[in-house]
Every structure is written in C-alpha cells, then in structure tokens.
C-alpha positions as CSV (number, residue, x, y, z in Angstrom):
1,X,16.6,-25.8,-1.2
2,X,15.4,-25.1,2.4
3,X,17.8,-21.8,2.8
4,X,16.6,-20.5,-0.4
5,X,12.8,-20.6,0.1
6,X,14.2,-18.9,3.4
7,X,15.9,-15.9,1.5
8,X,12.7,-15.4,-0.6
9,X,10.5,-15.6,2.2
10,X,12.3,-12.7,3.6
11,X,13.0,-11.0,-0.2
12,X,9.0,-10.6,0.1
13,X,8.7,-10.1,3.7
14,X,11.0,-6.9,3.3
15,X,9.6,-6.1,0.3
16,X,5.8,-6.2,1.9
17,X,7.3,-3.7,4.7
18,X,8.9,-1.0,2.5
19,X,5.6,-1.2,-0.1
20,X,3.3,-0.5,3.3
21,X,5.5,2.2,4.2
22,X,5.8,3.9,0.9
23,X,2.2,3.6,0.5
24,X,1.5,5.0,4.3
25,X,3.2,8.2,3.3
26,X,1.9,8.7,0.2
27,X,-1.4,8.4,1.8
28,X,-0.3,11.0,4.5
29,X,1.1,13.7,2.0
30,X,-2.2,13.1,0.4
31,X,-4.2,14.1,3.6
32,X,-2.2,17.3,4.2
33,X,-2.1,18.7,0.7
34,X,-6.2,18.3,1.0
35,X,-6.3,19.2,4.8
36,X,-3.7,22.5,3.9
37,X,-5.4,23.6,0.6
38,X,-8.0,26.2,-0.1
39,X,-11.6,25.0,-0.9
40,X,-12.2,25.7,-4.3
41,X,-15.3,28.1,-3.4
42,X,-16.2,28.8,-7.0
C-alpha cells in the first residue's frame, strides 16, 4: 500500500513540474509575441 501512495506521489510531483514548465513557456512566447509586435497605432 505504502509503495503505491509512493508512485502517486511522484505521478503528481512529475506531473506538477512538467504543467509549471509548459505553462512558464507559454507565458514567455506570450511576452515576446507582445514585446516583438507592432502597436496597433490606429
């Protein structure tokens, strides 16, 4: 029982890491599409 809360605990622990990381970069592809963009000067 022990050894499989274990392998869920590190099922979401990895899971945690790779959702922060996929949401860091979308975060940063957002910044430089609006950082590299024109201003809309209409």
């Amino acid at each position: 029982m022990f050894k499989k809360l274990l392998i869920l605990a590190g099922v979401v622990g990895v899971a945690a890491v790779v959702f922060n990381k996929v949401k860091a970069a979308n975060d940063e592809r957002a910044l430089w599409h609006e950082a590299t963009t024109a201003p809309d000067l209409r």
